[in-house]
Backbone as numpy.savetxt, mean C-alpha at the origin, in Angstrom:
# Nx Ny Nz CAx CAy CAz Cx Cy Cz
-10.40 -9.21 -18.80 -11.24 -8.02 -18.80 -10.35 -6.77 -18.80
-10.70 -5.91 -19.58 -9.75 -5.02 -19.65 -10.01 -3.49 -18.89
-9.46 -2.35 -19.01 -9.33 -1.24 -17.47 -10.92 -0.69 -18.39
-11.41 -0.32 -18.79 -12.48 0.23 -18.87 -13.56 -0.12 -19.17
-13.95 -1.66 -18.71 -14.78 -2.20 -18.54 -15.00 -2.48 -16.73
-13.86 -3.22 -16.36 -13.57 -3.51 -15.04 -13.40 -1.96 -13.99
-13.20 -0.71 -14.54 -13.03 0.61 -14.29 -14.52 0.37 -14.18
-15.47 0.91 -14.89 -16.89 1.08 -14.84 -17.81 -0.07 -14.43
-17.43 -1.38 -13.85 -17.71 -2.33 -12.63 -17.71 -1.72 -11.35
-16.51 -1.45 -10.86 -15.76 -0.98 -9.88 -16.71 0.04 -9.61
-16.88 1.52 -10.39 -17.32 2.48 -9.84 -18.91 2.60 -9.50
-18.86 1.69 -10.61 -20.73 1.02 -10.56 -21.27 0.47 -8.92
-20.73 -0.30 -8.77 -20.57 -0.86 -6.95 -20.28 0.10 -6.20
-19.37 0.80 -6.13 -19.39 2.05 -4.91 -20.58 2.72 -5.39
-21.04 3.23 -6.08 -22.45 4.40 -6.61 -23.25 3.74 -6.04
-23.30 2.68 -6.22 -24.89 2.07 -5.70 -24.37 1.50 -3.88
-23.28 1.96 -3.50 -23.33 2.00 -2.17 -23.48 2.47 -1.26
-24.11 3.57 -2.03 -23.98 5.51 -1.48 -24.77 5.62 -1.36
-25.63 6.95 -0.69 -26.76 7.99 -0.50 -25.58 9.30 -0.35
-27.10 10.25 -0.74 -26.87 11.60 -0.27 -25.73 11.73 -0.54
-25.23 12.82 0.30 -23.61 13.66 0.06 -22.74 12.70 -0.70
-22.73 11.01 0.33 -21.12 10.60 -0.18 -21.74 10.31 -1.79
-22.38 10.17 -2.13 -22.75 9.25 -3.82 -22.67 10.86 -4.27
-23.03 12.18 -4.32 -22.70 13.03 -5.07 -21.25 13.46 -4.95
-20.70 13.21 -3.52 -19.30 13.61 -3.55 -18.21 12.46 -4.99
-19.14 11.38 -4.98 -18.20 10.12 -5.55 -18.76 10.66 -7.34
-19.95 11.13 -7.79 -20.12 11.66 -8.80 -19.47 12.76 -9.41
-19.70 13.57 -8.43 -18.50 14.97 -8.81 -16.73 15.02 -8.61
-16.27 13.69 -7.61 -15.06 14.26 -7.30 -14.15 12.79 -8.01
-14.74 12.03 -8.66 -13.83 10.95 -9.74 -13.98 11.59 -10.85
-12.96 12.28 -11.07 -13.09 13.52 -11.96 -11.74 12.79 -13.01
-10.96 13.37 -14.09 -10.23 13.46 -14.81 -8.87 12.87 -14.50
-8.42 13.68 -13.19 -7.10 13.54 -12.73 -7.42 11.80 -11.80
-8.61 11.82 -11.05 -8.60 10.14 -10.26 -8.45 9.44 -11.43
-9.46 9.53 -12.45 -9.54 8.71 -13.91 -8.09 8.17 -14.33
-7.63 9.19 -14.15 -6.19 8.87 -14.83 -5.01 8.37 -14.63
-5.49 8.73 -12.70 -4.78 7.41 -11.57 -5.09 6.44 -12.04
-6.52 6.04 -11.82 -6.61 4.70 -12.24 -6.36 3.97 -13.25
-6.28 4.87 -14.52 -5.66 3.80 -15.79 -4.36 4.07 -16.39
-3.60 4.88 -15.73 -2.04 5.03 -15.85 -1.24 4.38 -14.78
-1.85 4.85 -13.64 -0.56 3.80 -12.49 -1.20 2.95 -11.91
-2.52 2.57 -11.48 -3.25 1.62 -10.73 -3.51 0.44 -11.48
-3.97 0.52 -12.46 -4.06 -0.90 -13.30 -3.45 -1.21 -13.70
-1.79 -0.30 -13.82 -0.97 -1.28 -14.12 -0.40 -1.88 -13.65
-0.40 -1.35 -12.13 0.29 -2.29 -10.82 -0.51 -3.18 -10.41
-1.84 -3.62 -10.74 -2.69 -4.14 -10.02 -3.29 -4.85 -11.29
-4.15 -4.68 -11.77 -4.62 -5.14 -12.89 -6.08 -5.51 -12.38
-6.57 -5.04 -11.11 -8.09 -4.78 -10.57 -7.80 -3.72 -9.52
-9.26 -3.29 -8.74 -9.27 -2.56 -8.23 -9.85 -3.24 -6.58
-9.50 -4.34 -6.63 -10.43 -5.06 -5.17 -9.07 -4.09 -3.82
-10.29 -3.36 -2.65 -9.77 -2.95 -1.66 -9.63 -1.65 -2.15
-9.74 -1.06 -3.31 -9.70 0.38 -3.67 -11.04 1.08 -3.54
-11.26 2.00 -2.85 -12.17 3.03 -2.40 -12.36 4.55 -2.81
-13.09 4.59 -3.86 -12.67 6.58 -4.06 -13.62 6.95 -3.85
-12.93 8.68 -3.52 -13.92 9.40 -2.51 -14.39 8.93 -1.46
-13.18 8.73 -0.72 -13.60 7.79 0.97 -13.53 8.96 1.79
-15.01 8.59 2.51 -15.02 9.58 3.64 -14.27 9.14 4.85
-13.43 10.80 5.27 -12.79 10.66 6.78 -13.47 12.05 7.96
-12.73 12.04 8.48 -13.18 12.83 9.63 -11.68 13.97 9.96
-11.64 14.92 9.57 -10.90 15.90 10.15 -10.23 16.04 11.76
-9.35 16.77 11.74 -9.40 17.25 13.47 -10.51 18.06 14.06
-11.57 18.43 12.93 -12.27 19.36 14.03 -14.01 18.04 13.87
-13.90 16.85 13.47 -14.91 16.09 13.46 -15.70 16.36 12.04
-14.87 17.11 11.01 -15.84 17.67 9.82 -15.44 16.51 8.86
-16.46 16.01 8.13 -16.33 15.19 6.81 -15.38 15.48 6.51
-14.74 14.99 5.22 -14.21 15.31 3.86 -13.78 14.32 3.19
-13.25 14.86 1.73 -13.26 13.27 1.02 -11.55 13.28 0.58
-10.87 11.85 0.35 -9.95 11.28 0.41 -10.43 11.14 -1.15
-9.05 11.01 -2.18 -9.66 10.56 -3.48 -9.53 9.14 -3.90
-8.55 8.74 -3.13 -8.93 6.73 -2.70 -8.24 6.48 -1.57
-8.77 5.46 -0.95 -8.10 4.82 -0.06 -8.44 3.43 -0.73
-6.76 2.62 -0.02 -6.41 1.29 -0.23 -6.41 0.42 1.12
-7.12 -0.30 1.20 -7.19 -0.68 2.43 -7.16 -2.77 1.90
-5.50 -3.08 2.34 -5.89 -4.81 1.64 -5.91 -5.23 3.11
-5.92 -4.55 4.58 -6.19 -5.19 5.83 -5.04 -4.99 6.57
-3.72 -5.09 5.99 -2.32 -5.18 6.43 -2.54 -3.47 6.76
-2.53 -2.61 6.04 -1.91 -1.13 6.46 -3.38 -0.20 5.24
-3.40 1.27 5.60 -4.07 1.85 5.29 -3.31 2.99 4.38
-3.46 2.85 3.23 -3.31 4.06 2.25 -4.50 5.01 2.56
-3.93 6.55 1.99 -4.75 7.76 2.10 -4.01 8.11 0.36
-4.85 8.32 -0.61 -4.13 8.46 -1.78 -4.75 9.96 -2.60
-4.06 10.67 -2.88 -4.50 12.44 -3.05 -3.75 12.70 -4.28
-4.46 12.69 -5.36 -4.21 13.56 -6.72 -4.20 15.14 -6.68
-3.23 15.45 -6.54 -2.72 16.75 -6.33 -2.39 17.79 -7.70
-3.20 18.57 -8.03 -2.38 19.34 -9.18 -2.16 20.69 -8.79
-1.09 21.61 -9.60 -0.25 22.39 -8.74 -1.61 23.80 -8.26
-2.07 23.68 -9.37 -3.32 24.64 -9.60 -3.90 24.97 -7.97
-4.91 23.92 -7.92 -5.74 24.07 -7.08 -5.08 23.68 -5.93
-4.17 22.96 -5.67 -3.63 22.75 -4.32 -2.56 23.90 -4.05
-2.00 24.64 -4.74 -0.81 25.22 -4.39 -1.28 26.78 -4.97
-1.43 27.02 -6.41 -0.98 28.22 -7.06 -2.29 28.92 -6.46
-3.68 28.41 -6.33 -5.09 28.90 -6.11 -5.57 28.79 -4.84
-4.38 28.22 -3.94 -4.82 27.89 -2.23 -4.35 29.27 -1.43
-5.24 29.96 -0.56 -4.45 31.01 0.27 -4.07 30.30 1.58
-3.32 30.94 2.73 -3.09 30.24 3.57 -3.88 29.69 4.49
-5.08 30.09 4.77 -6.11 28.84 5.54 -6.30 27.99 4.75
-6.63 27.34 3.21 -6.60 26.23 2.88 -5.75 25.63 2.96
-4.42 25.84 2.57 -2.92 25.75 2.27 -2.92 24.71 4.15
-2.96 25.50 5.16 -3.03 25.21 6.39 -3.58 24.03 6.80
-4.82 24.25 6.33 -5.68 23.44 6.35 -5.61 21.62 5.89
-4.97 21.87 4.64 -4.31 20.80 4.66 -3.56 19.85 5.33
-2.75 20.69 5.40 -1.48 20.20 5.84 -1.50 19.34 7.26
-2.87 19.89 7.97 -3.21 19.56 9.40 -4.52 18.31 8.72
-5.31 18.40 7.81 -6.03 17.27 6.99 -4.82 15.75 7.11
-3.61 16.22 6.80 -2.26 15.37 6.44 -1.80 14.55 7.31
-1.87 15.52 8.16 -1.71 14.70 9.66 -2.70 13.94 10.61
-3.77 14.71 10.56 -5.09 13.78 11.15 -5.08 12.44 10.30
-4.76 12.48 9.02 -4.88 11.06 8.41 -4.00 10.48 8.93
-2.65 10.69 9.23 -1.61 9.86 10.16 -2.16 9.62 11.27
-2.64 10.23 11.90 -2.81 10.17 13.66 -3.88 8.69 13.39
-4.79 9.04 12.57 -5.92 7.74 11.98 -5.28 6.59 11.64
-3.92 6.87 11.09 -3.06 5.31 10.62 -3.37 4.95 9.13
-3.70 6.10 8.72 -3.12 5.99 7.10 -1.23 6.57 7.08
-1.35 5.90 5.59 -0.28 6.61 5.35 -0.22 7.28 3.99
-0.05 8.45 4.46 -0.59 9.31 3.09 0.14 9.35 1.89
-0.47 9.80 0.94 0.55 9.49 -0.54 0.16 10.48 -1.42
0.96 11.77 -1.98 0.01 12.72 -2.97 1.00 12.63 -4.55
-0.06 12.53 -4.94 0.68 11.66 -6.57 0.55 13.30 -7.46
1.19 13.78 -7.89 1.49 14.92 -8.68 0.68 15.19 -10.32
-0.54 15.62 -10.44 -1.59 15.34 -11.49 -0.36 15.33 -12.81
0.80 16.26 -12.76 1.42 16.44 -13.92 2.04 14.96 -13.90
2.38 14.31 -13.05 3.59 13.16 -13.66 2.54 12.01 -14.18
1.17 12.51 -13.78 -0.27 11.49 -14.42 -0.30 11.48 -15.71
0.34 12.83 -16.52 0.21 13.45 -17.76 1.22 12.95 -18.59
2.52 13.38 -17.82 3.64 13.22 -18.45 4.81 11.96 -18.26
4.90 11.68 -16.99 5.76 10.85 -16.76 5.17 9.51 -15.90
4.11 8.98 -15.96 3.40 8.21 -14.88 4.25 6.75 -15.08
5.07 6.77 -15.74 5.91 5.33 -15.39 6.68 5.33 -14.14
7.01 6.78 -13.84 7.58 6.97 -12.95 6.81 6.90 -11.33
5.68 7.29 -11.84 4.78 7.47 -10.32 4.64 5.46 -9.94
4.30 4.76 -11.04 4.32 3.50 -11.04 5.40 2.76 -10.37
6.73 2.88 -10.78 7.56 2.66 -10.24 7.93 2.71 -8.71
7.72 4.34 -8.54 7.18 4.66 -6.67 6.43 3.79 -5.99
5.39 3.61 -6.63 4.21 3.34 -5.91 3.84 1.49 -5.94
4.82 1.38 -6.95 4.91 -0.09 -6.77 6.12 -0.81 -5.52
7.00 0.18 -5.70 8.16 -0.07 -4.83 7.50 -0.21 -3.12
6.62 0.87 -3.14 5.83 1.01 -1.73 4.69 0.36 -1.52
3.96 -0.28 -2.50 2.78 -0.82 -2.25 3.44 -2.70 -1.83
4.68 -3.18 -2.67 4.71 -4.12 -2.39 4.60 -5.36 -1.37
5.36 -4.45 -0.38 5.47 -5.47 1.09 4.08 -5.47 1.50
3.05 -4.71 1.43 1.88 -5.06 1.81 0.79 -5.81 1.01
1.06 -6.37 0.13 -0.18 -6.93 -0.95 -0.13 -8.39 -0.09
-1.26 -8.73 -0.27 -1.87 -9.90 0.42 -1.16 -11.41 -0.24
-1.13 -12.33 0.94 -0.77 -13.80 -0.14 -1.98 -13.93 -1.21
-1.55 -14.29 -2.11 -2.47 -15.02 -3.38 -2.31 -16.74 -2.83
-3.40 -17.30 -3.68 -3.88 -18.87 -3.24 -2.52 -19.47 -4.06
-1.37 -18.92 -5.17 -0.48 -19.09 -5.43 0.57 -19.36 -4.36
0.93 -18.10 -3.72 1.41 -17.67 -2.53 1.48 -18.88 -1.23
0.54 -19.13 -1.11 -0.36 -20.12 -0.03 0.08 -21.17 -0.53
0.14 -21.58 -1.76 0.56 -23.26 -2.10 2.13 -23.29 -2.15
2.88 -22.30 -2.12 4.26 -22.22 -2.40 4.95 -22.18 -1.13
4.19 -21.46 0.50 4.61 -21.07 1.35 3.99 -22.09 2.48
5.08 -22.38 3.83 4.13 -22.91 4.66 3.53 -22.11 5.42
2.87 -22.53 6.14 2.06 -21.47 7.55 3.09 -20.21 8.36
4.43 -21.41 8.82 5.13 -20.95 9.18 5.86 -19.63 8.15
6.61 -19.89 7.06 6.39 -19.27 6.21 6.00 -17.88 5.84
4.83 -17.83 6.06 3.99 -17.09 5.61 3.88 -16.01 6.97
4.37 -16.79 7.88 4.20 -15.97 9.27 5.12 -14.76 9.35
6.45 -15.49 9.17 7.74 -14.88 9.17 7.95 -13.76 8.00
7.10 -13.96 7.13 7.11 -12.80 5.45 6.47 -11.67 5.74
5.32 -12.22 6.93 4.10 -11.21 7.50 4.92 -10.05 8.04
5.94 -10.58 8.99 6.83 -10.17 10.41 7.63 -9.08 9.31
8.50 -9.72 8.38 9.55 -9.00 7.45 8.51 -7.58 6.73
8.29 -7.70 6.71 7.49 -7.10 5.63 7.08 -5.64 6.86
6.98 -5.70 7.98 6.33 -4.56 8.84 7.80 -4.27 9.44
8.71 -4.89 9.43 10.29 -4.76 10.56 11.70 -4.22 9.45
11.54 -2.61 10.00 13.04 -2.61 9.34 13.89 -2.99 9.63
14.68 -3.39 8.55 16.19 -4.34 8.69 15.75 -5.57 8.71
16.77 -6.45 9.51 16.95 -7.99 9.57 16.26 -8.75 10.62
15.66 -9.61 10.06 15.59 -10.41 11.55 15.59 -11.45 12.10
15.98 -11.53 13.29 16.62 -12.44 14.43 15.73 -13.89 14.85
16.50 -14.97 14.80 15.64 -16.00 15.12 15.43 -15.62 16.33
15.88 -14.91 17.66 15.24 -14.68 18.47 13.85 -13.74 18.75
14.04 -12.99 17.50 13.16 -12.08 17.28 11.45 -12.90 17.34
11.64 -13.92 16.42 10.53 -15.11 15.95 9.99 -16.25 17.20
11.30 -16.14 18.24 10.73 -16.94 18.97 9.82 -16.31 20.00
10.33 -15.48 20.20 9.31 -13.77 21.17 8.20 -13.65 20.45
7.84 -13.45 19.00 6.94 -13.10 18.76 5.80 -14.29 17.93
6.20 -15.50 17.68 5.66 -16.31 17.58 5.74 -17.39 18.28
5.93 -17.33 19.80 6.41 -18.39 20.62 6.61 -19.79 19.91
7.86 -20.00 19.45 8.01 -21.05 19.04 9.36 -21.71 19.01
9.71 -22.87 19.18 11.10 -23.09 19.54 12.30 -22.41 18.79
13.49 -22.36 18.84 14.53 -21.61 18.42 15.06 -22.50 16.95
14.83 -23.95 17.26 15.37 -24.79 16.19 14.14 -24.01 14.80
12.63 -24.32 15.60 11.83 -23.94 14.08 12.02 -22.62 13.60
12.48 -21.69 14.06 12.69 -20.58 13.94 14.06 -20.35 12.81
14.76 -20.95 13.15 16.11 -21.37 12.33 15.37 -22.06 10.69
14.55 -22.69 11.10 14.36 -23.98 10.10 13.88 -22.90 8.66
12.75 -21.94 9.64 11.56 -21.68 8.91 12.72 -20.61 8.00
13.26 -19.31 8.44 14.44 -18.52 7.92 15.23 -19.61 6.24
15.37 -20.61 7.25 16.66 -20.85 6.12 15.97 -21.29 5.13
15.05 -22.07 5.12 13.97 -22.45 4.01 13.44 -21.27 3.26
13.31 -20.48 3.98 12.98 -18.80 3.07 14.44 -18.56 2.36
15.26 -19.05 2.77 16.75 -18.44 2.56 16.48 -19.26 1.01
16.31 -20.84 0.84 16.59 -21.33 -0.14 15.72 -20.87 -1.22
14.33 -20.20 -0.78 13.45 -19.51 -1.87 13.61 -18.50 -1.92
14.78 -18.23 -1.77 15.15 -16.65 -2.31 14.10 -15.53 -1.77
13.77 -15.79 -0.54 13.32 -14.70 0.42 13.87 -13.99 0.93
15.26 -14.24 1.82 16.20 -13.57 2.57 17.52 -14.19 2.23
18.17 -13.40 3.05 19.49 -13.75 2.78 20.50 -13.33 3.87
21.35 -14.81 4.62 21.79 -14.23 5.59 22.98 -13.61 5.94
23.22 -12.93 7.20 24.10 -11.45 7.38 25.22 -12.12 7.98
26.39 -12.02 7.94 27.23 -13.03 9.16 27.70 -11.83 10.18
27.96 -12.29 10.81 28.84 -11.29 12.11 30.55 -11.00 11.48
31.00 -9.70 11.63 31.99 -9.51 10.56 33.00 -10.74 11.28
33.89 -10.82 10.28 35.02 -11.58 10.55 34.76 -13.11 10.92
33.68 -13.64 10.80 33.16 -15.16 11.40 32.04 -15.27 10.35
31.52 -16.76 10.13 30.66 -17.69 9.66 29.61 -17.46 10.03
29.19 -17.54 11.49 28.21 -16.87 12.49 27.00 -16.25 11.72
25.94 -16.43 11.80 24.90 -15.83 11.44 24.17 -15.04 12.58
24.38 -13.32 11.94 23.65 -12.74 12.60 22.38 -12.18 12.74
22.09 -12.20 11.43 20.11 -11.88 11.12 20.01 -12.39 9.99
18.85 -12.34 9.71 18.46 -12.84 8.54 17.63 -11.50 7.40
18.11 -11.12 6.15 17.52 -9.74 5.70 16.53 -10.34 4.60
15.24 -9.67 4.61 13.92 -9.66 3.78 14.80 -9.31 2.14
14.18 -9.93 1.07 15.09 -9.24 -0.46 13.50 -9.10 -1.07
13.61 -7.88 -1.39 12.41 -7.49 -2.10 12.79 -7.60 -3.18
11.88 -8.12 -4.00 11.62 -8.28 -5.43 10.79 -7.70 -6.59
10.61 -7.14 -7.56 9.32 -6.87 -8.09 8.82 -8.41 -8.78
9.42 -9.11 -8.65 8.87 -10.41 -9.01 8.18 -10.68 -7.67
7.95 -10.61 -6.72 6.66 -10.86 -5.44 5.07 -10.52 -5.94
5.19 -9.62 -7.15 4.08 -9.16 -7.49 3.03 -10.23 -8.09
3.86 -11.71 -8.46 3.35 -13.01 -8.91 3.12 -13.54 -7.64
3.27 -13.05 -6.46 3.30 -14.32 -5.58 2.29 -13.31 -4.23
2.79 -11.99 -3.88 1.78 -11.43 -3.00 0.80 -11.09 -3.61
């Protein structure tokens, strides 16, 4: 199925999920520049839109509506995603909007998004590039696929969970603290990731010794998360 069929699925289901304000906010504000998110950098990192939300309502610091132009929500972590063009956000904003924002920016943090404002011009001109970004950052969080699941064990799958939220390396002791589980399986589960080219381990300088074990991101994960 291709983006502008599966595009006009997608938006079809949120419309008919709406009343009032949010279904006119979602009529008037998937405008040109969201459009163009979605079929320049979103479908091509994704190739659907399941867990994508536009025009998601949030709540300000002062308790007032307003709308988000998608949020990504696959369960692991919360995107806040804002098509920005220089116009209306910058050249046509005085300083209470301008302000206003910026404190919008942060209430979405304090909420546990993590915000992302994609530049309407690089939508125009350079969006391989925004792709690239946004694939680099979306990766560690995309969900196992039933692929994923047949390739990985439980254990596995536990430890990819762990990597994926922990900067740097980590420690079979790390695994036994947080998945109470003996020190040998903890070893086992690592090095078996080691042989599928998941991680790769660190030695302690000057010795054999293994000191952590480091996550290797791939854009080939994109077949497997």
């Amino acid at each position: 199925m291709g983006f502008a069929e599966e595009h006009r699925r997608w938006l079809d289901y949120h419309l008919k999920q709406r009343k009032g304000e949010r279904l006119d906010r979602l009529k008037r504000g998937h405008g040109h520049g969201e459009q163009m998110f979605a079929e320049r950098v979103w479908w091509p990192i994704f190739g659907h839109f399941d867990h994508l939300h536009p025009e998601y309502e949030v709540s300000d610091w002062r308790g007032r509506p307003y709308f988000v132009d998608f949020v990504w929500n696959p369960g692991k972590v919360k995107f806040a995603i804002e098509v920005k063009g220089y116009g209306p956000h910058v050249q046509n904003s005085d300083r209470t909007k301008y302000r206003q924002e910026l404190n919008r920016e942060i209430c979405l943090q304090i909420a546990g998004y993590r915000v992302i404002a994609v530049p309407y011009d690089d939508l125009e001109t350079t969006p391989g590039l925004t792709i690239s970004l946004l694939r680099s950052l979306f990766m560690p969080y995309l969900t196992v696929s039933e692929e994923g699941k047949a390739h990985y064990s439980r254990l596995e799958r536990e430890i990819l969970q762990i990597a994926l939220r922990t900067e740097g390396g980590i420690r079979p002791a790390d695994l036994v603290q947080e998945l109470q589980i003996h020190p040998r399986t903890a070893v086992k589960g690592l090095r078996s990731l080691c042989d599928k080219g998941k991680f790769q381990p660190v030695m302690v300088n000057g010795s054999s010794r293994v000191n952590r074990y480091e996550y290797i991101h791939s854009i080939a994960d994109s077949h497997i998360w």
